[in-house]
C-alpha positions in Angstrom: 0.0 0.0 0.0 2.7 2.3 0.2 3.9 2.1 -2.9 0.2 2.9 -4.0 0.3 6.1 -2.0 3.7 7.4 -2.8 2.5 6.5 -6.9 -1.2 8.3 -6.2 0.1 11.6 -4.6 3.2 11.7 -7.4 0.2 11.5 -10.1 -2.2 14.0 -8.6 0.7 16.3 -7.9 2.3 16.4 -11.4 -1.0 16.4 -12.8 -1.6 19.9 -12.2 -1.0 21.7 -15.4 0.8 24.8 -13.7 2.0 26.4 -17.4 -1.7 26.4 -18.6 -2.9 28.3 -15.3 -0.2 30.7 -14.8 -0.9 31.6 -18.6 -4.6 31.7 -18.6 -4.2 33.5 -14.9 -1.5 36.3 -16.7 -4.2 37.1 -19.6 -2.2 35.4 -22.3 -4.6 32.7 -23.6 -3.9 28.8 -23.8 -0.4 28.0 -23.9 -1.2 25.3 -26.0 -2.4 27.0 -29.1 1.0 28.1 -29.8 4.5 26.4 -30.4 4.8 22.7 -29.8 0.9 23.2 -27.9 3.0 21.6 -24.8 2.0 23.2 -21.0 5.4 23.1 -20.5 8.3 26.0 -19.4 9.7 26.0 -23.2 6.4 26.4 -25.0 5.2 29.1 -22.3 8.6 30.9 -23.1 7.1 31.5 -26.5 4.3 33.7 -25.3 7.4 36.1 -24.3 6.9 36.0 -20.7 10.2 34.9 -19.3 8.9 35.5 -15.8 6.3 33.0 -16.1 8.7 30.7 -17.9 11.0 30.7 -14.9 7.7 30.2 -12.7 6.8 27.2 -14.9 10.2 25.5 -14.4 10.0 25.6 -10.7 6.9 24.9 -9.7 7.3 21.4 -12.8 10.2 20.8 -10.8 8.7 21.1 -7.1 5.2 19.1 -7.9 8.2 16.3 -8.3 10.2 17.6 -5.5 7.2 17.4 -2.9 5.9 13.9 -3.4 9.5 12.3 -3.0 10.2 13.8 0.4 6.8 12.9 1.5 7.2 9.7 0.4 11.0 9.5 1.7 9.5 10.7 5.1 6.2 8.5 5.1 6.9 5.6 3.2 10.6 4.7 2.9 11.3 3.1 -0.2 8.7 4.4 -2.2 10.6 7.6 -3.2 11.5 6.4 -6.7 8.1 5.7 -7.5 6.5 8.8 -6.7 8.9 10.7 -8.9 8.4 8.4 -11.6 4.7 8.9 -10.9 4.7 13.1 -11.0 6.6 12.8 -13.9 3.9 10.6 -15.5 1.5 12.9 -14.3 2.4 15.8 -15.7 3.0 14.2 -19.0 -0.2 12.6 -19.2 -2.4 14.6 -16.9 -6.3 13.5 -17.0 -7.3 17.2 -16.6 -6.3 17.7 -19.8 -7.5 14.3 -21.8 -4.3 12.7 -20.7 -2.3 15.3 -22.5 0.6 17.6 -20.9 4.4 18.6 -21.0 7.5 17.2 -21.9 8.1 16.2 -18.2 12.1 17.7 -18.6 11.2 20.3 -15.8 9.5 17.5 -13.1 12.0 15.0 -14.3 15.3 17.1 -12.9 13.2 18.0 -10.2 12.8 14.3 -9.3 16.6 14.0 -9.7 17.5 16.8 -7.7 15.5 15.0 -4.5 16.6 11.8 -5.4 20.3 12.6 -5.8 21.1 16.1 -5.5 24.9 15.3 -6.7 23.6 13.3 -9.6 21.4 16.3 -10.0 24.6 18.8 -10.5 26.5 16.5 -13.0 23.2 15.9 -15.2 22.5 19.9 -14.8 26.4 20.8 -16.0 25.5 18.5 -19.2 22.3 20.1 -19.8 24.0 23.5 -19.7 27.1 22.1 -21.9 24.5 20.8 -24.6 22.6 23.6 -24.4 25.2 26.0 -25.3 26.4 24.1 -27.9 23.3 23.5 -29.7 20.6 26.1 -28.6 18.0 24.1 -29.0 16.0 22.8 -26.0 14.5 19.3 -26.5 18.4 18.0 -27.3 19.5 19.5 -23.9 16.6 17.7 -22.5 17.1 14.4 -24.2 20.6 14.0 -23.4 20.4 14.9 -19.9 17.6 12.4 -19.2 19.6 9.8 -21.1 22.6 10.4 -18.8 20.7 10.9 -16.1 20.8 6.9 -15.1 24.6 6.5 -16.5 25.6 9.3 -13.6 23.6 7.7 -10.9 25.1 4.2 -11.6 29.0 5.8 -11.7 28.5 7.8 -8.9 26.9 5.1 -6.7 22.7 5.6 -6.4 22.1 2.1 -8.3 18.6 2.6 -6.4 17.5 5.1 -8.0 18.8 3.3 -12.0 15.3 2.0 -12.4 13.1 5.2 -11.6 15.6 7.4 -14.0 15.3 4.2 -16.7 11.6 5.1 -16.3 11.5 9.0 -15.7 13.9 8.9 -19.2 11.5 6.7 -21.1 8.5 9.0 -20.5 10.5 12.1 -21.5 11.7 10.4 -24.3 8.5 9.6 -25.9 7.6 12.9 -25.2 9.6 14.5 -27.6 9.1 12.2 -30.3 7.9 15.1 -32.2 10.5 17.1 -31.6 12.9 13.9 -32.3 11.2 14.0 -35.9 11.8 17.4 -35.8 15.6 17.2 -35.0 15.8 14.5 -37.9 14.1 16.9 -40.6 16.2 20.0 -39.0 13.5 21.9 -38.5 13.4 21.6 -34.9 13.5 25.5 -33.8 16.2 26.7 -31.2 16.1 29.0 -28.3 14.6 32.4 -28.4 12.7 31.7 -31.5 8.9 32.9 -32.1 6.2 29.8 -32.9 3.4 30.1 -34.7 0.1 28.9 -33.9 
């Protein structure tokens, strides 16, 4: 029954679409008419509000954050689950028809309360990749791949199987993009979407 828990309150937190409300709540419309039509801290970018990009990232990140300590302090053991869970939740979140985000934001969120060191290595590659090729979703992808090599080299083999997981969702996630990337038309940082 634990397990059930930690996995229910991971879902109903990451479930709440916070890009879509802070949006809607700023008077700029539904985030997902525009860009990719994700809820998620890139595709809010695109409306030109850094602000409540930044808000987006955090608040993805903590709906991840919050479930793991609960479950680390209430049910031992369970941690892993309940990030795999908020992830899942805010990928496929039923108060929008099972549709979210990419789940990047809630998925280094997870990390960084799972294993904050692993965290900083997987957050130095993301920044690396970034720089180098401006364009979101590969910074994204490569750091979730990673994300399980770091933890197994620097000695969290516990936590192997949630990131295994975590990086599945996030990489069927961007499958679009991944299309996108193969047909180079996948769009880099800073640049308007249309509708």
């Amino acid at each position: 029954m634990d397990s059930v828990f930690a996995a229910l309150l991971g879902f109903l937190l990451g479930s709440i679409p916070f890009g879509l409300v802070l949006t809607r709540a700023a008077g700029l419309g539904d985030v997902r008419q525009i860009g990719s039509g994700s809820i998620g801290a890139t595709n809010v970018l695109r409306t030109g509000n850094k602000g409540l990009a930044a808000a987006t990232v955090l608040l993805d990140a903590a709906k991840a954050v919050v479930p793991i300590l609960v479950a680390k302090t209430f049910w031992p053991g369970t941690e892993g689950i309940a990030g795999v869970a908020a992830v899942a939740g805010h990928c496929f979140t039923p108060w929008l028809k099972f549709k979210g985000g990419k789940g990047f934001a809630s998925a280094a969120g997870a990390l960084g309360a799972l294993a904050f060191p692993a965290f900083f290595v997987c957050a130095m590659i993301w920044l690396a990749t970034l720089a180098i090729s401006r364009i979101s979703s590969v910074s994204s992808l490569m750091s979730v791949i990673a994300a399980p090599l770091v933890a197994w080299g620097m000695g969290f083999p516990q936590i192997i199987a949630p990131l295994l997981a975590i990086a599945a969702i996030v990489i069927v996630q961007h499958r679009e993009n991944i299309g996108r990337l193969m047909r180079g038309e996948e769009p880099k940082i800073g640049a308007s979407a249309k509708p």
